[in-house]
N, C-alpha and C positions, 0 to 999 in steps of 0.2 A: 330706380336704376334704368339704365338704358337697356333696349331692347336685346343688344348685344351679347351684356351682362348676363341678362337676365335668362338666354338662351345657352350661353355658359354653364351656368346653376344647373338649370334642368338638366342639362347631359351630366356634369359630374353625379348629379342625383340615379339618374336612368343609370348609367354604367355601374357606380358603385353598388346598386343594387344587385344587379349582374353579377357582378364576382360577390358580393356579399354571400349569396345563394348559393355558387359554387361552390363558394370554401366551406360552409356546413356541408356539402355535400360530402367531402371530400374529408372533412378534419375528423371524422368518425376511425377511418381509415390508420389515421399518424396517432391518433392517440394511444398508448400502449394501457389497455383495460383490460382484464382477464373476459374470456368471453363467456364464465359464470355469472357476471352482475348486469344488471337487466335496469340497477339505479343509474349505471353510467349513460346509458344510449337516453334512460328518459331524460336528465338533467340537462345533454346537448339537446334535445326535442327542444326544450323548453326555453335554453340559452336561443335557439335556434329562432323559435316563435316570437321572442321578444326583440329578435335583433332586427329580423323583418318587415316586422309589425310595425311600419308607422316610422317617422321621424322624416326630420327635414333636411340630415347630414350636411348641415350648414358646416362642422368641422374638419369633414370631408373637402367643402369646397375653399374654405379657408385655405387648408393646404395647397391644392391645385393652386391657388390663386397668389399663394407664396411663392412656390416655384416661379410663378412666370411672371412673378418680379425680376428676376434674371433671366430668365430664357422662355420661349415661346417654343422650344424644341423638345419632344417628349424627354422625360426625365426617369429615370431609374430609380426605382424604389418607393417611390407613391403611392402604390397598390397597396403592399408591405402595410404602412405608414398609417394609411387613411384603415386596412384591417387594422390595423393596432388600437387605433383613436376610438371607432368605434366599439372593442370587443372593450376598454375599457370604459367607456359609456354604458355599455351594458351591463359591466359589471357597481357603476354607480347606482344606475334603475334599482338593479335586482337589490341590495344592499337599501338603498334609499327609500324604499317600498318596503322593507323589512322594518328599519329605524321607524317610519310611519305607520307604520301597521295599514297602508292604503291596498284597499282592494284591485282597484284598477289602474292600467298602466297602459296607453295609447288603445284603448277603446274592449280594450282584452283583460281578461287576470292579470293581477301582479305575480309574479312568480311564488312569494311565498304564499299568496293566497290557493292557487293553484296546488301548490305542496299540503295547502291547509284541507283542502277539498279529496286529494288524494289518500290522506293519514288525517280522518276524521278525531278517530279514538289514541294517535298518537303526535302529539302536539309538539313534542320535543322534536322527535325524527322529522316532521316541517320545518320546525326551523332549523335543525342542524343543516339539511338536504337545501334550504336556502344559502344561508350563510356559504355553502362550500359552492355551491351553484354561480357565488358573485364570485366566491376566491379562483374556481376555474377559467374563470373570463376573464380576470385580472392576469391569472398563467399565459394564455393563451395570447393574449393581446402581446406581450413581452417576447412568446415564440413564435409567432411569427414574425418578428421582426429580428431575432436571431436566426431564423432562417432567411433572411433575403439575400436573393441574390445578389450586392452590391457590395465596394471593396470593404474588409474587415475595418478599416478605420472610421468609414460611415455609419459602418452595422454599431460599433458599440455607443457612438457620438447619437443614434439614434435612439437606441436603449438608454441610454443615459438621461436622456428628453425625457424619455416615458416615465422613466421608471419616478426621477423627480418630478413629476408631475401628478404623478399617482398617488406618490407620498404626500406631496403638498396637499391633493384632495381628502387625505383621511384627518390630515390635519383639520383642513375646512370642517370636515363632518366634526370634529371634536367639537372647535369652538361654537359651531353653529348648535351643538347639545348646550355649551357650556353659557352662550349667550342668555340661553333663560331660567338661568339658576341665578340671576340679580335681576336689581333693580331694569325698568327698559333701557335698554343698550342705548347711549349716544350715537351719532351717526357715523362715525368712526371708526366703531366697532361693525356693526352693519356693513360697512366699505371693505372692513378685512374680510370680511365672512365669505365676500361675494368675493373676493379677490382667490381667496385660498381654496374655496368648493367649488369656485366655477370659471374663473379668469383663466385661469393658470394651466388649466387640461383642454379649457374646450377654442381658447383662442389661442394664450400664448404658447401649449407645445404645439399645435397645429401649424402656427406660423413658421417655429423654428425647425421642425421636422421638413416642412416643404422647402425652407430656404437652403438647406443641410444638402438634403437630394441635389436640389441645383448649384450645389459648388460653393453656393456661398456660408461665411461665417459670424451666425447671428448672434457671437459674443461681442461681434466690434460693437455691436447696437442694440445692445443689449437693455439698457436704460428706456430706450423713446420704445422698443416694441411691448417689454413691459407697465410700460406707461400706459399705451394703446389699449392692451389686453385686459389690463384694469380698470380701465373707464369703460369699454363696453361689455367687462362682465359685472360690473355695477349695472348699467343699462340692463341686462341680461335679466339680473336678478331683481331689480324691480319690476321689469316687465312681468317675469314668474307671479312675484309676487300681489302685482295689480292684477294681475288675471284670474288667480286666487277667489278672487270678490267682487271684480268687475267681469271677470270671462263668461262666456259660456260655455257651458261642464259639457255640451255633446261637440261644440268644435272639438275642445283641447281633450276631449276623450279618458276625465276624471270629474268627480265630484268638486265643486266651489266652496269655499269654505272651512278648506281643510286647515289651515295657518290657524284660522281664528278656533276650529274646536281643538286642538291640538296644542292650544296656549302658548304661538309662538311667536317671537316679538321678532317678524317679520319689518318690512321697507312701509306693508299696507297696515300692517294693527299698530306700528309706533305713530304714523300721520294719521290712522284717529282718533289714537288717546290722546294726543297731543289739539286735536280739532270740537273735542265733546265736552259736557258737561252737565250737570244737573242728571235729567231724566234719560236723555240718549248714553249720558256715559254709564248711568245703571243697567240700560241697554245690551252694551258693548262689554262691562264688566260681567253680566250674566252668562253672555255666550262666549268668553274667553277662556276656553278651559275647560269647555263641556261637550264631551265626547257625545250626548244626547243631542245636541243645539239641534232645531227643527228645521232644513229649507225656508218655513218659515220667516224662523228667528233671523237667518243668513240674509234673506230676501229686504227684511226689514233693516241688519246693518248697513247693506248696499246702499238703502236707499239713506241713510243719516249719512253714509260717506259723499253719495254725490252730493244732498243738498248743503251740505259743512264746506264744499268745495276741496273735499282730498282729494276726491277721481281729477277733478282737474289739475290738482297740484302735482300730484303723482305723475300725470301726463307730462307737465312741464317740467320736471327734474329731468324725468328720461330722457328727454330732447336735448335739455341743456347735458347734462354728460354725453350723451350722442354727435353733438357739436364739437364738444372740447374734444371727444377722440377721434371726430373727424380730420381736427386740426393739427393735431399729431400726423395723422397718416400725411396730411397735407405735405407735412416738411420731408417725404419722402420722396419730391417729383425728380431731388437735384442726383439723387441715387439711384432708382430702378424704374424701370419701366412705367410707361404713363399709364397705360392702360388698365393694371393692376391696382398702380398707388391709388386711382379713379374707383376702384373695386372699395378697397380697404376705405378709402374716404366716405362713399355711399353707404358702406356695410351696415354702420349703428344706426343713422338712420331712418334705412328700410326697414331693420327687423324694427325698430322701433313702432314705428308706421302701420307696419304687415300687423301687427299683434292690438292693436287697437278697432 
């Protein structure tokens, strides 16, 4: 990306972190909690630490970067918007981390694990105080954007984004259970999975929230942004997934490997059942489903995926989706701003890029 861009990014980042910090500050305040319960202030602590801690609010600048597809002029209700997007990202984490049973979450406790360390000798009250801990962030994401300041017809056209988007997400979370109760998933299915868990909240309501703000109506175009949203959260989610077994676990600030002990027919465990045989595939079938599998064991699938040639194939899928929803955005120069449609064009295949 151009220097420009990419000075862009950083400030929506910088800022949004700013008000991010603020609004926990301040949402202790609007929350109506008896001031008996001592579980309500720790759950926002925690809601609080997680939301902070780390990330790239790539969904954040999504939006920004919507808007000024129409307008370069500050726009009303994007603060709102971009709280919204992430309170429900954070209510994915906490949930996601749950379903996983993963310890760690951007170089910190997972939230339920954090619950698990608080109620040692009580296992249920962890997870209940989880569960309700994502269900709060999921509220909260919705009100404050029923509280924005912006006219009533925006405010509910905005809720409306969210709210089907969230739904969409739990849907995602179903199939993505339901994917490894058969045979390995064709690729198709893998396509919906990333479409419905991860498309659809983290690109395409971002896009249509920002567009909404700036006056425009991303029902006319509804088709080509959805289009877009699904090929780079396919990109998205292979990338997750190649990093899984190619990353490294102190970048991305979790353990490697997790896909594969967790027996889940991921983008990276279907290209290397699909790539092994004989001795390697007894390999790969060992550690497929074994909550024990050693560093080790993980170290040694890594290395049958690069010399099988998955790492490289897996490379080259994401590129080639990264392209094709380059080429989409492409058709958007005769409509909005160049500048932007410039942005969305680069988008897949930086993060592609960045994450390698």
């Amino acid at each position: 990306m151009s220097q420009q861009i990419l000075e862009r990014v950083a400030g929506y980042e910088q800022r949004f972190n700013a008000l991010f910090e603020e609004y926990f500050d301040t949402v202790t305040c609007g929350l109506d909690a008896p001031s008996l319960s001592r579980f309500t202030p720790d759950c926002l602590r925690l809601l609080r630490e997680l939301s902070l801690r780390g990330g790239k609010r790539m969904r954040v600048v999504v939006l920004h970067e919507a808007a000024r597809l129409v307008t370069e002029e500050p726009v009303e209700g994007l603060d709102a918007a971009a709280l919204s997007i992430e309170l429900l990202q954070t209510h994915g984490l906490v949930h996601d981390d749950l379903i996983d049973d993963s310890p760690v979450r951007r170089s910190g406790p997972s939230t339920y694990y954090a619950y698990r360390g608080r109620f040692p000798d009580h296992p249920q009250t962890a997870l209940g105080l989880t569960v309700l801990a994502g269900d709060l962030a999921l509220a909260l994401s919705l009100q404050v954007l029923l509280e924005a300041k912006v006219p009533v017809g925006l405010r509910q056209a905005m809720v409306e984004v969210q709210t089907k988007a969230a739904a969409d997400t739990f849907v995602g979370q179903i199939i993505d259970l339901e994917r490894d109760f058969a045979a390995p998933p064709d690729e198709d299915v893998l396509h919906c999975v990333a479409d419905y868990k991860s498309a659809r909240y983290s690109i395409l309501a971002p896009l249509q929230l920002g567009l909404l703000a700036a006056g425009e109506q991303p029902a006319l175009c509804e088709k080509e942004l959805r289009d877009y949203a699904r090929l780079v959260g396919i990109c998205g989610q292979m990338r997750d997934d190649y990093l899984d077994l190619f990353g490294d676990a102190v970048t991305m600030g979790k353990p490697t490997g997790t896909d594969l002990r967790d027996g889940k027919h991921s983008y990276t465990v279907n290209a290397l059942l699909a790539a092994v045989d004989g001795p390697e595939r007894r390999v790969l079938e060992a550690a497929f489903g074994d909550p024990f599998c050693t560093p080790e064991t993980i170290a040694a699938v890594r290395e049958i995926g690069e010399s099988r040639g998955v790492r490289a194939r897996l490379e080259a899928d994401m590129r080639r989706y990264a392209r094709q929803a380059s080429a989409v955005a492409a058709c958007w120069q005769s409509r909005w701003r160049q500048e932007s449609v410039t942005f969305f064009e680069q988008l897949p295949l930086w993060s592609v890029e960045r994450a390698m």
